[in-house]
Phi, psi and omega in degrees: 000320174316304175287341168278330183283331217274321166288011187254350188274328190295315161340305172274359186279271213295334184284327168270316153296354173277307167339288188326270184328323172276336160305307169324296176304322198268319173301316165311316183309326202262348175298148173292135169244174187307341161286014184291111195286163191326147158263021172226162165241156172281146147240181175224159159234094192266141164240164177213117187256153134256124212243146168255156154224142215234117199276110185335094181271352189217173215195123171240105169276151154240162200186115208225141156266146190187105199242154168216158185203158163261023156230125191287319172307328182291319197285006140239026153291295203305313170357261214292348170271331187289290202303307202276029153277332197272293198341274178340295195301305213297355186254337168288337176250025178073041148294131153333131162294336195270353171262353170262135163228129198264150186255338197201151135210123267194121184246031235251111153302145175226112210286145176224147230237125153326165162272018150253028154063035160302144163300154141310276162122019161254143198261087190274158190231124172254132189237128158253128166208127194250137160231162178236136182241160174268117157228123212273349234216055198302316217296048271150322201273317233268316160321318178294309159295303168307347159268335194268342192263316173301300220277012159137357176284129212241359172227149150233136185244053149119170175225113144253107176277175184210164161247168172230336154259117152265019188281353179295313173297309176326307218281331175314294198323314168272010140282329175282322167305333186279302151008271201305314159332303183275340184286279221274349156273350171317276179325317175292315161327281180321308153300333177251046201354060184267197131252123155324107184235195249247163189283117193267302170259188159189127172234151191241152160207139177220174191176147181201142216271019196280144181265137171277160173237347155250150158216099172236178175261314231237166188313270173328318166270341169293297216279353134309339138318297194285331192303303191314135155297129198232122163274126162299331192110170140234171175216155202259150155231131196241106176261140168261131196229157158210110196242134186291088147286131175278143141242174157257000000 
């Protein structure tokens, strides 16, 4: 009986120390050692813009009729005879029917007031109807205006110029940011006495610029406008670049 316990205390002896030893072993495995590599990289960071700039091939106009009456059917009876007349012109000067598009046409009552800022209780009803024309044709627009303004059009509310392909331009645009980029990390490298090592992102931002050349309402500034020689311009398309380097 003696001999039996004495092997059953050795037993547990030895279970606990094999235990021990293998907790021992799993803490060393798991301590870090000084060879463990960095959790970050240094970087620069840098941007770079470029601008292309590029000659107007198309023209987008509005050109609105703008009739009043105290009867609302005259006041778009007159409408629709004045507008299909600037129709008419602007198409006599080889607009496409698919470049006239209509943007608005407008029915508005308007209460109308005494010099003692009172109501009346009479009622003028105002019809607006605008189209957009496309003009595909620059040298076209100054003509374009001076028949739609003789044959009855009483607004004009801007010439927007465009381009219509920009990929060319885009793709200049963006080489000269990058350009612009790598030049200010050379320099920035160099002052801080690193090396440049390989590109880690690039973000682009791009955007381009067309100028209206006019904005008027009224009779008078239209048709002054149309008198006028009307230059397109130039217009810019501008890329943003922003690019992440590693260094050492």
């Amino acid at each position: 009986m003696r001999n039996k316990i004495y092997l059953l205390v050795s037993v547990a002896l030895l279970s606990v120390l094999a235990v021990g030893c293998a907790g021992a072993a799993y803490a060393q495995s798991a301590t870090p050692t000084s060879e463990t590599p960095p959790t970050g990289e240094r970087t620069l960071n840098v941007s770079g813009s470029g601008i292309a700039y590029l000659s107007p091939d198309i023209a987008y106009v509005n050109i609105g009729v703008h009739t009043e009456d105290q009867n609302a059917a005259e006041a778009v009876a007159a409408n629709n005879s004045q507008a299909d007349k600037v129709i008419n012109a602007i198409k006599k000067l080889g607009v496409a029917e698919k470049d006239i598009q209509t943007t608005n046409f407008s029915i508005n009552p308007q209460q109308k007031y005494d010099s003692q800022g009172q109501p009346t209780g009479e009622i003028t009803y105002s019809v607006d109807n605008v189209v957009r024309v496309t003009v595909r044709d620059l040298s076209k627009i100054g003509d374009l205006l001076d028949a739609a303004v003789a044959a009855g059009a009483n607004s004009i509310n801007g010439i927007q110029f465009d381009v219509v392909d920009r990929t060319e331009a885009l793709s200049s645009a963006r080489q000269a940011a990058m350009q612009s980029a790598q030049a200010k990390a050379h320099e920035l490298a160099k002052a801080a006495g690193v090396t440049l090592g390989d590109i880690q992102t690039i973000t682009e931002y791009s955007g381009n610029y067309p100028t209206p050349m006019f904005n008027s309402s009224n009779v008078p500034m239209a048709a002054e406008a149309a008198a006028a020689p009307v230059s397109p311009g130039q217009m810019t398309v501008t890329v943003e670049v922003n690019v992440v380097y590693g260094i050492k």
